[in-house]
C-alpha positions as CSV (number, residue, x, y, z in Angstrom):
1,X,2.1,6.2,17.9
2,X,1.6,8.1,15.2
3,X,3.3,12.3,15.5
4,X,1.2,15.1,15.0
5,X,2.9,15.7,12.1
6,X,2.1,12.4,10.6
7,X,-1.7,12.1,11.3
8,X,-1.6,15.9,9.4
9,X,-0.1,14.3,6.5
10,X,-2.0,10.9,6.7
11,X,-5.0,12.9,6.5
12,X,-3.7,15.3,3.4
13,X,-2.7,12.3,1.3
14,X,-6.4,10.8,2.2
15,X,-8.0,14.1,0.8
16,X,-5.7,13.9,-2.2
17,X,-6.5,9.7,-3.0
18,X,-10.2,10.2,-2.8
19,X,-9.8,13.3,-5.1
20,X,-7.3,11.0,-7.4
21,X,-10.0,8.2,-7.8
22,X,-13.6,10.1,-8.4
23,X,-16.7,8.3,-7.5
24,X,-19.7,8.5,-10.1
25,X,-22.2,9.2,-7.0
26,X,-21.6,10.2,-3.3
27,X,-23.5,11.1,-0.3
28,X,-22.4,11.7,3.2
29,X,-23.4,10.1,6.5
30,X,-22.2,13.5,8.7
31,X,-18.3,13.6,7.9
32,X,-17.9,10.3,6.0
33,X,-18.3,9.9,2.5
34,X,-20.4,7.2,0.7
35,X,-19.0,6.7,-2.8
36,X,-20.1,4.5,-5.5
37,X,-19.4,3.6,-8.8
38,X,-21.6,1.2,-10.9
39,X,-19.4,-1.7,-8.5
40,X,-16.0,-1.0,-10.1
41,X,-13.3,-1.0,-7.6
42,X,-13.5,-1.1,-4.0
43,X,-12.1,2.4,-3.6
44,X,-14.9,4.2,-5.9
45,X,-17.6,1.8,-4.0
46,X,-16.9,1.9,-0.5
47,X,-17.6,4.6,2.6
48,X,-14.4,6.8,2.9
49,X,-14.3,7.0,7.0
50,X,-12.2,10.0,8.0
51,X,-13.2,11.9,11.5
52,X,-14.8,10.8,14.3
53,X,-18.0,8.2,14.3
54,X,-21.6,9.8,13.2
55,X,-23.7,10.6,16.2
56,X,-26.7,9.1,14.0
57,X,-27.5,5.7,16.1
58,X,-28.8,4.1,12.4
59,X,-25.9,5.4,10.8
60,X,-24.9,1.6,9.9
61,X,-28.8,1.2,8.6
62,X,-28.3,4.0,6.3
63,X,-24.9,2.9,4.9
64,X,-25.7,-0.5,4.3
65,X,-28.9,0.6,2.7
66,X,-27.3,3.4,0.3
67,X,-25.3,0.3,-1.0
68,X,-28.3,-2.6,-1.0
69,X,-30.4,-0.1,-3.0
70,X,-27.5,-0.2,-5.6
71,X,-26.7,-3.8,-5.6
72,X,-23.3,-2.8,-4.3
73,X,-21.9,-5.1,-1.4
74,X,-21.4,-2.7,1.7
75,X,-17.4,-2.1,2.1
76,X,-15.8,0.4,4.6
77,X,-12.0,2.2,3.9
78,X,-10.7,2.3,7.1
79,X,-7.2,4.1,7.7
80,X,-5.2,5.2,10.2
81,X,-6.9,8.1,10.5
82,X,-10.5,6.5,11.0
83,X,-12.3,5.8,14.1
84,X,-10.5,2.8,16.0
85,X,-13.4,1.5,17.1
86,X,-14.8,1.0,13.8
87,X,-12.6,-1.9,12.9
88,X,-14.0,-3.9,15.7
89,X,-17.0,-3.0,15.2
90,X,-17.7,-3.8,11.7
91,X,-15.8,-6.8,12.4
92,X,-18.6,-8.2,14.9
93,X,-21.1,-7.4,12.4
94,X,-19.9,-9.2,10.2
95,X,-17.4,-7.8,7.7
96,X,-14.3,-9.8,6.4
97,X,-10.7,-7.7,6.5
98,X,-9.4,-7.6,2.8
99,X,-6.9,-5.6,1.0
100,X,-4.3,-4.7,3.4
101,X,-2.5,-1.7,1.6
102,X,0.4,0.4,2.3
103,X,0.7,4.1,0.6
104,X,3.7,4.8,0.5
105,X,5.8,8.2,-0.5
106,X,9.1,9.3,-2.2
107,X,10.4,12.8,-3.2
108,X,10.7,13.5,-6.7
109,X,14.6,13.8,-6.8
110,X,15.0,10.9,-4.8
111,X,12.7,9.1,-7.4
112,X,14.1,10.9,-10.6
113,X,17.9,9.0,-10.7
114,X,16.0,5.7,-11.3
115,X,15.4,4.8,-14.8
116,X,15.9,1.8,-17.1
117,X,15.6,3.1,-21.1
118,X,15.9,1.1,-24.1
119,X,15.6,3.0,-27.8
120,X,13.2,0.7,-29.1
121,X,10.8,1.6,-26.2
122,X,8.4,4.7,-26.8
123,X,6.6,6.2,-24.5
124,X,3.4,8.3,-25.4
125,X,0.9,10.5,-22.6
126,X,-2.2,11.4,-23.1
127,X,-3.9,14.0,-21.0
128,X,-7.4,12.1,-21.4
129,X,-7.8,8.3,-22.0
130,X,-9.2,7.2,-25.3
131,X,-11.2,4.1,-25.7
132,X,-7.8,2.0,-27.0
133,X,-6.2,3.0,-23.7
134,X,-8.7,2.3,-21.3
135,X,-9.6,-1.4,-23.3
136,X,-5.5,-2.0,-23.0
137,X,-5.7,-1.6,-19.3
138,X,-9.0,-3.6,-19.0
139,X,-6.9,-5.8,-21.0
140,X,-3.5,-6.0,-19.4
141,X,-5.3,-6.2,-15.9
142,X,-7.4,-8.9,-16.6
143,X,-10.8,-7.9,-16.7
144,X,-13.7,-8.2,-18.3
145,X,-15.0,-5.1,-21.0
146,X,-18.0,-5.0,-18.8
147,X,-15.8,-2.3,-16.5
148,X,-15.2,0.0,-19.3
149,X,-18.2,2.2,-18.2
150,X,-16.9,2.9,-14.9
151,X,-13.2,3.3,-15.6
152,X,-13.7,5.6,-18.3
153,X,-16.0,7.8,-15.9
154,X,-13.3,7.6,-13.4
155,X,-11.0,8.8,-15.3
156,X,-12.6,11.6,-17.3
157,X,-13.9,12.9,-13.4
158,X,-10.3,13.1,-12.3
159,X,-9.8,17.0,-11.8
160,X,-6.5,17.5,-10.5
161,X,-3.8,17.4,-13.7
162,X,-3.1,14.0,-15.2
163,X,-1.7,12.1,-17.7
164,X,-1.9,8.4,-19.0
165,X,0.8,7.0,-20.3
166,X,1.4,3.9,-22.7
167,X,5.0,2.7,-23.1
168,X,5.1,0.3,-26.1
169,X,7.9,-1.4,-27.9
170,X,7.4,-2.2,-31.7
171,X,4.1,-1.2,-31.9
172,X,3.4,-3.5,-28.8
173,X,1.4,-1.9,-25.7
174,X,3.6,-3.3,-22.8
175,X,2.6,-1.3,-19.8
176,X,0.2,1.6,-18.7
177,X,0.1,4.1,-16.0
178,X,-1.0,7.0,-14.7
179,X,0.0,10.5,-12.7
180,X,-2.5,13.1,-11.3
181,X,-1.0,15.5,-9.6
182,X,-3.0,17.7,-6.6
183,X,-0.9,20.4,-4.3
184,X,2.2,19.1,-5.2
185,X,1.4,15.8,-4.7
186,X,1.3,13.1,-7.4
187,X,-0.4,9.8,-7.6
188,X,1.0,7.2,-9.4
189,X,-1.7,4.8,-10.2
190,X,-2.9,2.1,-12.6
191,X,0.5,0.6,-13.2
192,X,-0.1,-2.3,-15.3
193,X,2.8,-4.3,-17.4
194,X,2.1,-7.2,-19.6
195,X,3.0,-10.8,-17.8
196,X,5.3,-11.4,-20.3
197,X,7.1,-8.2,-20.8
198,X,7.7,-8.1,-16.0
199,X,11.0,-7.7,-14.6
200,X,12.8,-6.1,-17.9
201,X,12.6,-2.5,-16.1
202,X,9.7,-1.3,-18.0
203,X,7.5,-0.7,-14.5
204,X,10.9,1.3,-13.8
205,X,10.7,3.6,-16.2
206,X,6.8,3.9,-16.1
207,X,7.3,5.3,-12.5
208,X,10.7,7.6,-13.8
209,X,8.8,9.1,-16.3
210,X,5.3,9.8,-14.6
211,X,7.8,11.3,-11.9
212,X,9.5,13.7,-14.4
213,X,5.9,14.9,-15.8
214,X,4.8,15.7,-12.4
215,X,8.3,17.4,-11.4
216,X,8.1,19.3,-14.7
217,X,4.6,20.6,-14.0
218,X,5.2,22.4,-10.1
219,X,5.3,18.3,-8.1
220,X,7.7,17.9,-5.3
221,X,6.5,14.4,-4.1
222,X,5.2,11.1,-5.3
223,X,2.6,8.8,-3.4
224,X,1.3,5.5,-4.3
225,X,-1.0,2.7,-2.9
226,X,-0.4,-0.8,-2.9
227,X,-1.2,-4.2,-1.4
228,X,1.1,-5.5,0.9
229,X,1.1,-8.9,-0.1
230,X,3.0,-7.7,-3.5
231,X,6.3,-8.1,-2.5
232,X,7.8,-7.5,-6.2
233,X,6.1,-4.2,-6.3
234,X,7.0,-3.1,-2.9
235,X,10.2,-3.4,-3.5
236,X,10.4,-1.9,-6.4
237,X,9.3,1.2,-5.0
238,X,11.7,0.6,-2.1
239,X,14.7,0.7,-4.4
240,X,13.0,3.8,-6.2
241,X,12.8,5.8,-2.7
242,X,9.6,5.3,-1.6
243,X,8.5,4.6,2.0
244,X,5.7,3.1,3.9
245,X,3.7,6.4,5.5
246,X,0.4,4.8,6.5
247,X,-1.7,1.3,6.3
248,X,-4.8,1.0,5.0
249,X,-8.0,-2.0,4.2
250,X,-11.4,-2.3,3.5
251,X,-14.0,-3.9,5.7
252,X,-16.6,-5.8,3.3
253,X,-19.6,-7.1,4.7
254,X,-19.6,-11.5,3.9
């Protein structure tokens, strides 16, 4: 069972992540959010469900009809600070479990030690992402152009500090990533290396240098989300001093 403590800063963290990924429209079924974002990305298109369940008996009606009206499939966060009857529940109505997440947190001097360099790398941030960067990461992730739109939305609505960075190594874009940094806090997000280019240290030195902005500009930790089924990544950040705080999925109706 989760401390007092914890659930306090399960529930900052949750604040911060929503803040770190805006949503092009939201509304609110009584304390829960209902975000949406042309149907890029699970997290900018799905009901954020912190506090207790709405008292509205068609709450579920509503929801499901914000989403149908946008021809967005309806998809629930649920953390480990949402109601825990509302896994089950969504469950017997029909929604699959995917995307089982940890977020996981490291100081910045515990962080800061770990780096991998080479003089032929350079490293350039940029405080908005131009079109080159955001096709890159479409790019590097595998995606299709057709998400442009709603990435470079989400990223231009991000209002907490934030930087993109591009590492590159003979004129070569080999990985991206990015920082946004909120109370202290920074989220390190959208870390993306080219196939060819993994296990060489540049995801290393992505997170060592995203670390450093943040410490540089008034951050004291990191935090990060990531699907538990990469291992590579996981323990990565392991070895870099992160640490499971909290588990998170999505419930998305079949």
């Amino acid at each position: 069972m989760k401390t007092e403590i914890d659930v306090s800063l399960i529930n900052f963290i949750e604040q911060l992540a929503a803040n770190a990924w805006p949503c092009y429209t939201q509304e609110t079924v009584e304390n829960w959010k209902m975000r949406a974002t042309f149907g890029v990305t699970k997290r900018a298109n799905s009901v954020h469900a912190l506090g207790s369940m709405p008292q509205d008996p068609m709450w579920l009606e509503k929801i499901e009809t914000f989403y149908r009206e946008k021809s967005i499939t309806p998809c629930f966060y649920i953390s480990e600070v949402s109601p825990k009857e509302l896994d089950v529940l969504l469950e017997s109505k029909g929604y699959e479990k995917v995307d089982e997440c940890f977020t996981m947190t490291a100081s910045c001097e515990d962080i800061l030690p770990h780096s991998v360099n080479k003089p032929s790398w350079t490293i350039e941030c940029l405080s908005e992402p131009d079109y080159k960067w955001i096709e890159e990461f479409i790019q590097l992730e595998g995606f299709t152009s057709e998400r442009h739109e709603a990435y470079a939305h989400i990223f231009s609505s991000i209002k907490p500090l934030k930087t993109f960075l591009r590492i590159s190594e003979q004129e070569e874009t080999i990985g991206l990533g990015t920082v946004i940094l909120e109370d202290g806090w920074a989220c390190i997000c959208n870390i993306v290396v080219n196939k060819q280019h993994r296990r060489k240290g540049f995801a290393t030195h992505i997170v060592n240098v995203l670390t450093k902005w943040a410490s540089e500009n008034g951050g004291h930790h990191m935090y990060l989300q990531v699907i538990q089924t990469n291992q590579s990544a996981i323990e990565l950040y392991k070895k870099m001093g992160f640490t499971p705080l909290s588990r998170h999925h999505y419930r998305i109706l079949s």
